[in-house]
N, C-alpha and C positions, 0 to 999 in steps of 0.2 A: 523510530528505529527500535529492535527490538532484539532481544538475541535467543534466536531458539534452539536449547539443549536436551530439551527429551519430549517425546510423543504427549502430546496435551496443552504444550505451550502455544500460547498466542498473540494475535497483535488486534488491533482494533483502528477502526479508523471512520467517522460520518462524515460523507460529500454531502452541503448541502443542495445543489443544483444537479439537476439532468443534464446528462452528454457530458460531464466533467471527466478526463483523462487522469488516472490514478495509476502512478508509477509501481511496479511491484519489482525492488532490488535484492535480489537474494543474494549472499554473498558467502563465502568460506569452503571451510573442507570435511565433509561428512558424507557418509556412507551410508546406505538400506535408508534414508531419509523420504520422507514425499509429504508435500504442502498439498491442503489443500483451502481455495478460495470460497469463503461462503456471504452469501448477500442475505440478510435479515430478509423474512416474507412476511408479507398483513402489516400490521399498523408498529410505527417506531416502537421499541423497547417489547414486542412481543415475546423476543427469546425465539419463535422460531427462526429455525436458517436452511439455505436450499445451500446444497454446492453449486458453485459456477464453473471453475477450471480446479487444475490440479497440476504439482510441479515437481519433477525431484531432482534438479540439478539448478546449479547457482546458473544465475543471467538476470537481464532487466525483459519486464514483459509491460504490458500496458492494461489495461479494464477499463472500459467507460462505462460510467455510469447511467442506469437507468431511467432514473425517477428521481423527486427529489428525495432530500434528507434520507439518503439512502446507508445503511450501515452496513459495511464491511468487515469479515474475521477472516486472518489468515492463520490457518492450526497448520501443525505440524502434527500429522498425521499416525507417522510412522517412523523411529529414528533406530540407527545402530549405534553409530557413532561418530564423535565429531561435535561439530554447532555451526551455526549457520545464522547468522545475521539479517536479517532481516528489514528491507526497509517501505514502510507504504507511504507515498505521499501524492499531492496533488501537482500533475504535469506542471504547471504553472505556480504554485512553491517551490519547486528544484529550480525552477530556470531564474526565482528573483534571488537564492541565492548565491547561484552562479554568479550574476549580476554583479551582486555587492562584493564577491570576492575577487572580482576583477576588476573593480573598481567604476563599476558602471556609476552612471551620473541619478541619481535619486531627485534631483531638486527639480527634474524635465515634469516626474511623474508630477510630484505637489503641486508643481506653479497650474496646472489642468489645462496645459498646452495640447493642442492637438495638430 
């Protein structure tokens, strides 16, 4: 989670597997704002980045990943006013801690019942 207040702030985030669902929650109240999503190109840690989408109102959106060990940056582009919340995570980390906060049962996964 990250919280973004002026044009340049950003979030970071590596999926290591392809086809992984990576949650994108934006969240608050800001104006003249616009996100946008960049995926690292060429080889890990090169510093290059492509844009992939672009955002400028709060909601939840989804990105699946391409490749492996794939690095993600969401900048905030453009800001007037306000801040905006920001949250990237992997589809499947939101939902284990939904889980646990509902009280889901953890000891199914350990025992490696199928």
């Amino acid at each position: 989670m990250a919280i973004l207040r002026k044009k340049g702030d950003t979030a970071e985030l590596e999926v290591a597997e392809r086809g992984v669902n990576v949650i994108i929650l934006i969240e608050g109240k800001f104006s003249g704002a616009r996100f946008t999503l960049k995926r690292e190109r060429g080889a890990p840690f090169s510093g290059a980045w492509t844009p992939v989408a672009h955002y400028d109102r709060p909601g939840e959106y989804v990105f699946t990943t391409e490749r492996s060990h794939e690095r993600l940056r969401f900048v905030c582009t453009d800001h007037e006013e306000g801040r905006a919340k920001v949250t990237l995570a992997l589809a499947d980390d939101l939902a284990e801690r939904v889980d646990g906060e509902d009280g889901g049962d953890e000891e199914d996964e350990e025992d490696g019942e199928e």
